[in-house]
Structures are given as structure tokens and as C-alpha cells.
One Martini backbone bead per residue (centre of mass of N, CA, C, O) as a GRO file, in nm:
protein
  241
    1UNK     BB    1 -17.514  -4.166   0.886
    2UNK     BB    2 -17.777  -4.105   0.809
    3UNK     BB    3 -17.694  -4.036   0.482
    4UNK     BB    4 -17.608  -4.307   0.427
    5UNK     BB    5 -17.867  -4.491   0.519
    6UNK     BB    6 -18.026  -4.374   0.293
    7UNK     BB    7 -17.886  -4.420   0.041
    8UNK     BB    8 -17.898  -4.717   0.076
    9UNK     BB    9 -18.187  -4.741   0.058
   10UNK     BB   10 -18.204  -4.650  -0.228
   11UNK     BB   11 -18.066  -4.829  -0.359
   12UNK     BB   12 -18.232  -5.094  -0.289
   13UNK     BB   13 -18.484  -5.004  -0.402
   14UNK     BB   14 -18.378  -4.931  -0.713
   15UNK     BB   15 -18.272  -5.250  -0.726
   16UNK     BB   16 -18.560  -5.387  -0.668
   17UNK     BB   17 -18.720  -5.248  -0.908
   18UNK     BB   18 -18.509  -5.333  -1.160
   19UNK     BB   19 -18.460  -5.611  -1.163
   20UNK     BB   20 -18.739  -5.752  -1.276
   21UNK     BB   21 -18.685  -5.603  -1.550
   22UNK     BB   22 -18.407  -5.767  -1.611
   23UNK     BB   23 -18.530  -6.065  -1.551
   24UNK     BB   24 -18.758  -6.070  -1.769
   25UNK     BB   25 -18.623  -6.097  -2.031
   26UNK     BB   26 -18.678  -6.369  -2.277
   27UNK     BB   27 -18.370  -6.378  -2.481
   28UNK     BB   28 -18.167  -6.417  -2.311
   29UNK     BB   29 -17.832  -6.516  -2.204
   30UNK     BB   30 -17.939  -6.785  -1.937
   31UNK     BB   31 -18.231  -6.863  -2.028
   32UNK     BB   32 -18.501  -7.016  -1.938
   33UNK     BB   33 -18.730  -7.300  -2.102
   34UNK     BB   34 -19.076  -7.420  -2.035
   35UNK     BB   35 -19.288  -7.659  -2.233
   36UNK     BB   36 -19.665  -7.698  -2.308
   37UNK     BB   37 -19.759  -7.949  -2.604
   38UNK     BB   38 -20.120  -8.072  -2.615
   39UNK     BB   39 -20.183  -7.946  -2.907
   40UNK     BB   40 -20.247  -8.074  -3.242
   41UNK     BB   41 -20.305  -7.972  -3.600
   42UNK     BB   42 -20.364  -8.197  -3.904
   43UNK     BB   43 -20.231  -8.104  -4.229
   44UNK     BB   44 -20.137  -8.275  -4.483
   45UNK     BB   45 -20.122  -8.600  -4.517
   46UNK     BB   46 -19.879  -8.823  -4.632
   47UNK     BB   47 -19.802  -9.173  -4.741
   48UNK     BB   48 -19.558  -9.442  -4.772
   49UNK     BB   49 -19.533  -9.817  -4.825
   50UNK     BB   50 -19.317 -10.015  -4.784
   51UNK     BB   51 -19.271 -10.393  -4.876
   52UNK     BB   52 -19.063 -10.632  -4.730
   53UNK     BB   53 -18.953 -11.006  -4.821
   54UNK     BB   54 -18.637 -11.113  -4.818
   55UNK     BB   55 -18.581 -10.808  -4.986
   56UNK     BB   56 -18.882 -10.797  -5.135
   57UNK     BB   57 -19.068 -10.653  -5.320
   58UNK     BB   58 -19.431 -10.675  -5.210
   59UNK     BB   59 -19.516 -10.365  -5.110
   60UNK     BB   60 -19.719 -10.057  -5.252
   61UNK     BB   61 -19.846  -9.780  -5.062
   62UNK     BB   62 -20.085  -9.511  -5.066
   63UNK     BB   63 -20.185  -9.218  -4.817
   64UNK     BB   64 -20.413  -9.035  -4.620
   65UNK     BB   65 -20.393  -8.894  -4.354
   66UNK     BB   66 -20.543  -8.784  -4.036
   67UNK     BB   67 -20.711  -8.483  -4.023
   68UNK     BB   68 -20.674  -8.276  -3.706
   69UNK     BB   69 -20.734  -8.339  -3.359
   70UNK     BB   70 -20.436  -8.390  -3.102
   71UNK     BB   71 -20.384  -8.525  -2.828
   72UNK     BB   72 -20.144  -8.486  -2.563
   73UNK     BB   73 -19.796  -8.489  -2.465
   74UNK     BB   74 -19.583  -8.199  -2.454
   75UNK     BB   75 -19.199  -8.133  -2.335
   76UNK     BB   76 -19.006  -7.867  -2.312
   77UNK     BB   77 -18.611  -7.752  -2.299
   78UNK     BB   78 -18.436  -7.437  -2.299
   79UNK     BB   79 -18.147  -7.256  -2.377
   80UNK     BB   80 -17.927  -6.973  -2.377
   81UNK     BB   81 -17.676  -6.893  -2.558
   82UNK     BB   82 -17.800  -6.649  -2.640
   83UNK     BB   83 -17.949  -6.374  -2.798
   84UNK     BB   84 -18.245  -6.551  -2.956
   85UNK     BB   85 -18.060  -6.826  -2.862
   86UNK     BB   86 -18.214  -7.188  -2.838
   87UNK     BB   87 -18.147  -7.466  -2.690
   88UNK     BB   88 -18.331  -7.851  -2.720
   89UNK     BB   89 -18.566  -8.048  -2.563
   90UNK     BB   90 -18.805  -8.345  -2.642
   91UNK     BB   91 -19.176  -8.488  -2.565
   92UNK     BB   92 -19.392  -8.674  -2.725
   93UNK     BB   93 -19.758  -8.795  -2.809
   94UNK     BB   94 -19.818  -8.709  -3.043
   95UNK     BB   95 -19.955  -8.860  -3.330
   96UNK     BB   96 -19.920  -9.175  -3.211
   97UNK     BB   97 -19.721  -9.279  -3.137
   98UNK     BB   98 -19.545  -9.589  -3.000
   99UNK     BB   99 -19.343  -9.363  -2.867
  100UNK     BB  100 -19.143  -9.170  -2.733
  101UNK     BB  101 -19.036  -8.901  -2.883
  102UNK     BB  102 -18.723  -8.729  -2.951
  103UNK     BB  103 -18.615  -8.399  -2.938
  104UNK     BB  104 -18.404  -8.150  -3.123
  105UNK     BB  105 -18.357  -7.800  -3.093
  106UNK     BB  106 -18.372  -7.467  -3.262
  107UNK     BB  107 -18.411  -7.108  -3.157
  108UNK     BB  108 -18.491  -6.779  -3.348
  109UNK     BB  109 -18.565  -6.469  -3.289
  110UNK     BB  110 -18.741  -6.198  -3.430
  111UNK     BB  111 -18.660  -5.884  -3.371
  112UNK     BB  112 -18.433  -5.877  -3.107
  113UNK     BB  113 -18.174  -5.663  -3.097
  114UNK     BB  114 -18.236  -5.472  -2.877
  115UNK     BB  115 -18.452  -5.654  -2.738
  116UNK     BB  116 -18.619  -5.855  -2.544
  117UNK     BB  117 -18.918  -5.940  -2.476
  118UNK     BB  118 -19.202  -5.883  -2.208
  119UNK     BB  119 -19.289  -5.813  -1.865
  120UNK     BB  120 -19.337  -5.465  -1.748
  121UNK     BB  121 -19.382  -5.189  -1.528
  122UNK     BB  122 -19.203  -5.021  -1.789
  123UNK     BB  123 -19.313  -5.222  -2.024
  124UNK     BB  124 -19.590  -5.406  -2.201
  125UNK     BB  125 -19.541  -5.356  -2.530
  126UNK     BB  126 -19.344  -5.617  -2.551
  127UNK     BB  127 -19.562  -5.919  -2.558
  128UNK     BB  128 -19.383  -5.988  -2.874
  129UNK     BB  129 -19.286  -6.282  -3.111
  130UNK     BB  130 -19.119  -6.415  -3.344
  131UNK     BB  131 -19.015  -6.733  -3.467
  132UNK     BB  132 -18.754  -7.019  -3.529
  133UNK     BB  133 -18.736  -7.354  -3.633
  134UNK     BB  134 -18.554  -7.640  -3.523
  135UNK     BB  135 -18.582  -7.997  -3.584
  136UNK     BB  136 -18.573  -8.326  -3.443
  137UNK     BB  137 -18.710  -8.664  -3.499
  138UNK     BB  138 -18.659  -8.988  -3.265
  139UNK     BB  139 -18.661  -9.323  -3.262
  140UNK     BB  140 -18.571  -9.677  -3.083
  141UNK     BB  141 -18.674 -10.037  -3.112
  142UNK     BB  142 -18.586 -10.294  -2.954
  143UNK     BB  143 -18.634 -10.624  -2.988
  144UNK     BB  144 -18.682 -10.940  -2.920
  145UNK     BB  145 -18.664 -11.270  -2.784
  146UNK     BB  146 -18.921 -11.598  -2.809
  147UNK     BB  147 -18.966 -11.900  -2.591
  148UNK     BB  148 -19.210 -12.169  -2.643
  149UNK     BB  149 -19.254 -12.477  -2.459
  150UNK     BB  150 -19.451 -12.817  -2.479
  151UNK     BB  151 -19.438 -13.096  -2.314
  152UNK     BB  152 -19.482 -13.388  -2.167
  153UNK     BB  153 -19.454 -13.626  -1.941
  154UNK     BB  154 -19.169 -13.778  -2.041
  155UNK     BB  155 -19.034 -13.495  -2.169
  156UNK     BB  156 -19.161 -13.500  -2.477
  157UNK     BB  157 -19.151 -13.276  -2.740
  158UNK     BB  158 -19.432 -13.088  -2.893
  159UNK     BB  159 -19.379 -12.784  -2.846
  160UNK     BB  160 -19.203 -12.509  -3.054
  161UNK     BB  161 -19.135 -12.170  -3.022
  162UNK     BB  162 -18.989 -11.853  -3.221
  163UNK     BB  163 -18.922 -11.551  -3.189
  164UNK     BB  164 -18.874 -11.297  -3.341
  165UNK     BB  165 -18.683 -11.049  -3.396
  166UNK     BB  166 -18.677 -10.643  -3.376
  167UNK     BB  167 -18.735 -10.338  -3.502
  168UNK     BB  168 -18.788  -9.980  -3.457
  169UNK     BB  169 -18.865  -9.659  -3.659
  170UNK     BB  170 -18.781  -9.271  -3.629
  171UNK     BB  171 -18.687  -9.008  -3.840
  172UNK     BB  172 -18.706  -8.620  -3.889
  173UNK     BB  173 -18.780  -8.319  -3.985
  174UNK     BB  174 -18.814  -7.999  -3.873
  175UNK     BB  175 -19.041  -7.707  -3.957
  176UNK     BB  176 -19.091  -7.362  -3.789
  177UNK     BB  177 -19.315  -7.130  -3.731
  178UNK     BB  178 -19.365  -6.844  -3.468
  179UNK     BB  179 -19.582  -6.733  -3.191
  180UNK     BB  180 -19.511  -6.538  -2.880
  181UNK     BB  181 -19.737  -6.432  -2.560
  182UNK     BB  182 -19.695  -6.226  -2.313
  183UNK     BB  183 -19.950  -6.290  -1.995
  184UNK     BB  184 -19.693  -6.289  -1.806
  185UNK     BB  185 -19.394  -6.283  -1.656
  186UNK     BB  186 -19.362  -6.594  -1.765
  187UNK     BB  187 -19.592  -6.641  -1.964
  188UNK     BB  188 -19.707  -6.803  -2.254
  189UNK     BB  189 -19.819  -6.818  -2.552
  190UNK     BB  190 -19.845  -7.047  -2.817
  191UNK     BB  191 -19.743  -7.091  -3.203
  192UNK     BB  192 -19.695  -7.349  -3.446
  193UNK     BB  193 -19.593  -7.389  -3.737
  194UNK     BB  194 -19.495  -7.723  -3.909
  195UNK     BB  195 -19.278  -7.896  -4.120
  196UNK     BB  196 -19.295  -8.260  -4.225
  197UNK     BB  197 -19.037  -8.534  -4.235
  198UNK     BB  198 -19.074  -8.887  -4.224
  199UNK     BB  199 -18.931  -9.213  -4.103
  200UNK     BB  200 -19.093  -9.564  -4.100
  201UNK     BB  201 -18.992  -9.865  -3.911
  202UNK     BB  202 -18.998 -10.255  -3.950
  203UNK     BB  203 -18.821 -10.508  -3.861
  204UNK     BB  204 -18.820 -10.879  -3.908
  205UNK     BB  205 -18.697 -11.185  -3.858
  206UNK     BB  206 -18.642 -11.516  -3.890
  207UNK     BB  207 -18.848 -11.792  -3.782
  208UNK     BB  208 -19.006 -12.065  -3.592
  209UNK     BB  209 -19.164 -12.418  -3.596
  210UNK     BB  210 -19.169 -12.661  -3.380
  211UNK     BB  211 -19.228 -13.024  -3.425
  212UNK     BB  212 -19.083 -13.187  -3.218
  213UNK     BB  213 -18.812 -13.326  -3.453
  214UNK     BB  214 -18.863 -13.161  -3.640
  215UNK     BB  215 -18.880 -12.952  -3.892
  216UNK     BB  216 -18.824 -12.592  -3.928
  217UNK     BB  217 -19.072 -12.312  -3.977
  218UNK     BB  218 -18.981 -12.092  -4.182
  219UNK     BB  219 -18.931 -11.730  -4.163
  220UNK     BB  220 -18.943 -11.454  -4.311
  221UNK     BB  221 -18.786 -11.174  -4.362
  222UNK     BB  222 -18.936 -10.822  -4.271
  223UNK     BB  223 -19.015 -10.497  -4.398
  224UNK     BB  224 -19.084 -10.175  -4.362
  225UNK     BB  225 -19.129  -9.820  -4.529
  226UNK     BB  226 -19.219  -9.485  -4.421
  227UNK     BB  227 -19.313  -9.203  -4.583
  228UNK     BB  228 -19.396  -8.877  -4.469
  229UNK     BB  229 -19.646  -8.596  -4.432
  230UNK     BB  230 -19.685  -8.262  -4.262
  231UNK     BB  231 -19.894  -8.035  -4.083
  232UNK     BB  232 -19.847  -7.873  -3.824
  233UNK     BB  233 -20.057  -7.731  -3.510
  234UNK     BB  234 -19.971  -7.564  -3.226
  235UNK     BB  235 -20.029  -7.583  -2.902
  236UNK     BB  236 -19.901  -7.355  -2.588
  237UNK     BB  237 -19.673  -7.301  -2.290
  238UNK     BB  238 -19.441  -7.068  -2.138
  239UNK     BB  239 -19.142  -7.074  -1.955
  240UNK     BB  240 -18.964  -6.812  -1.814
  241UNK     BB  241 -18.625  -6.794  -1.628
   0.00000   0.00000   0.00000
């Protein structure tokens, strides 16, 4: 009974050693990973924006964006759906967007074939690796219709205004390569450089403004589209559970 009691106690000191080994893996399949990337610099920013009123082109202006750096909140989360290979979303504010931008990618770690990177106390030599990174990101607004009327004592409209419907929007591929350092059992440091292309625009339909019994005067529809690119370079830390 004493032998056997022994053997059980060591089987479990075993299990229990060996067990954060293979938990601490950080690219194998079933493994959950949420990520925050504050910090982000802007380089080689170009725009195109063409205007149009009633479907006619008004104007055509190019321009380069403010390169530098940009602070804001990104988070993202994303599963192995096999090892090396995880897909996921994400939010975030950086770039001044004017919404919170939904993202959508698809991320492969190089050269983890024999095993994924760790940090454990049987090797914590493999606390690095590079990986491939493929993104959408793209948002929606509709706007709204409203109106806004003046009487008279007698009950007589003096005046009437009617805004726009309109909406906005923005969306485009993001490419990507990075490098992430785990510094603690769960937690990495991440950079990646990102090349960006990506369309925005925003469309307001035709309103007007009545005053008394008179005609309405019509405002006509118009519409912006830019087309933008630039290098995003990221920082942020991840966690891997």
C-alpha cells in the first residue's frame, strides 16, 4: 500500500511539473491570445481625395499625411485554430479614425515547426519568433434625417429646415510582418510593420430649406472618396493563455 501510495505521489509531482511545459506553448492549436497595441508610428502617408456634387466631379486634391506618432487604444483577440496558425478581430482608435475601425485577420508564426516558442524552466531559449499577419479593417455610418420647424403665435410656419441623410465609411487590406519577445509565462512584447491601403468616403444626399409656403431650396447631393496609404509601425504586449 506504502509502494503504491508513493508511486501515486510521484506520478502527480510529475503531472504537476511537467504540465506548465506544455501549457506555456504559445502557438499550438486551442490556445487563446489578447493583445494591446497603444502605440503606433506613421510613415510615408499619402492621400487622394476626389469630390463630387449631384455624381460630378468638383475636385481632385492629393496630399501626404502626418507622419509621427500616434497613441490610442487597440485590442484584439484571436484562437489557434491549428498550431502557428490563429485567426481573430479586433478594435481600435489609433490613425484619429472617426469610429472605432472593426479588424479582422489571420496571423502565422515562422519556423515553429518542431514546437511553438515558450518560456519555461525546462528551456526558456525559444522566447522569440517572427510571424505573418493579414488584416481587414473597414467600418460603417449610417447618418440620419432631421428637421427642425419655427411657428408663428397664429400657428403660421415661419420657418423650416431639413437636414441630409448620409453616411460614411472606410475599408481596406492591411499587410504585415512582426516580431514577438515573451518576457514573462504569459506575456510577450510585439512590433509589427504594416503596409496599409484603404478607401474612405462619405456621401450626403440632397436637402433643403423652406421658409413659409415658398419653394424649397434643394441642396444637391454630394460625396467625398479618399484613397490613402501608409507604414504603420505597432507596439503592444500580448497575452497567451
Amino acid at each position: 500500500m506504502k509502494k503504491n501510495m508513493k508511486y501515486i505521489i510521484y506520478c502527480l509531482l510529475f503531472t504537476i511539473y511537467c504540465l506548465p511545459a506544455s501549457a506555456q506553448s504559445r502557438c499550438v492549436k486551442g490556445t487563446w491570445v489578447i493583445g494591446l497595441s497603444p502605440v503606433s508610428y506613421n510613415i510615408f502617408g499619402y492621400n487622394t481625395r476626389t469630390g463630387y456634387i449631384a455624381d460630378t466631379l468638383s475636385s481632385t486634391s492629393k496630399s501626404k499625411s502626418n507622419d509621427g506618432l500616434s497613441v490610442g487604444f487597440g485590442i484584439s483577440g484571436g484562437y489557434f485554430v491549428r498550431n502557428n496558425f490563429c485567426i481573430g478581430a479586433g478594435w481600435n482608435t489609433l490613425n484619429a479614425a472617426p469610429f472605432l475601425p472593426t479588424t479582422l485577420f489571420a496571423r502565422y508564426y515562422l519556423m515553429q515547426k518542431k514546437r511553438c516558442f515558450a518560456f519555461t524552466r525546462q528551456d526558456n531559449t525559444r522566447r522569440s519568433a517572427f510571424f505573418m499577419q493579414g488584416l481587414i479593417v473597414g467600418y460603417y455610418n449610417r447618418g440620419g434625417s432631421f428637421a427642425n420647424a419655427n411657428y408663428s403665435s397664429n400657428n403660421t410656419l415661419i420657418y423650416e429646415s431639413k437636414s441630409a441623410k448620409g453616411y460614411s465609411y472606410m475599408y481596406g487590406p492591411k499587410i504585415a510582418i512582426g516580431y514577438t519577445y515573451m518576457f514573462a509565462k504569459h506575456v510577450a512584447f510585439e512590433i509589427m510593420i504594416a503596409y496599409n491601403y484603404y478607401k474612405s468616403g462619405d456621401e450626403s444626399s440632397g436637402g433643403g430649406n423652406q421658409y413659409g409656403t415658398g419653394a424649397p431650396t434643394l441642396t444637391p447631393s454630394s460625396k467625398s472618396i479618399t484613397t490613402s496609404s501608409n507604414l504603420n509601425m505597432f507596439f503592444g504586449v500580448q497575452t497567451y493563455f
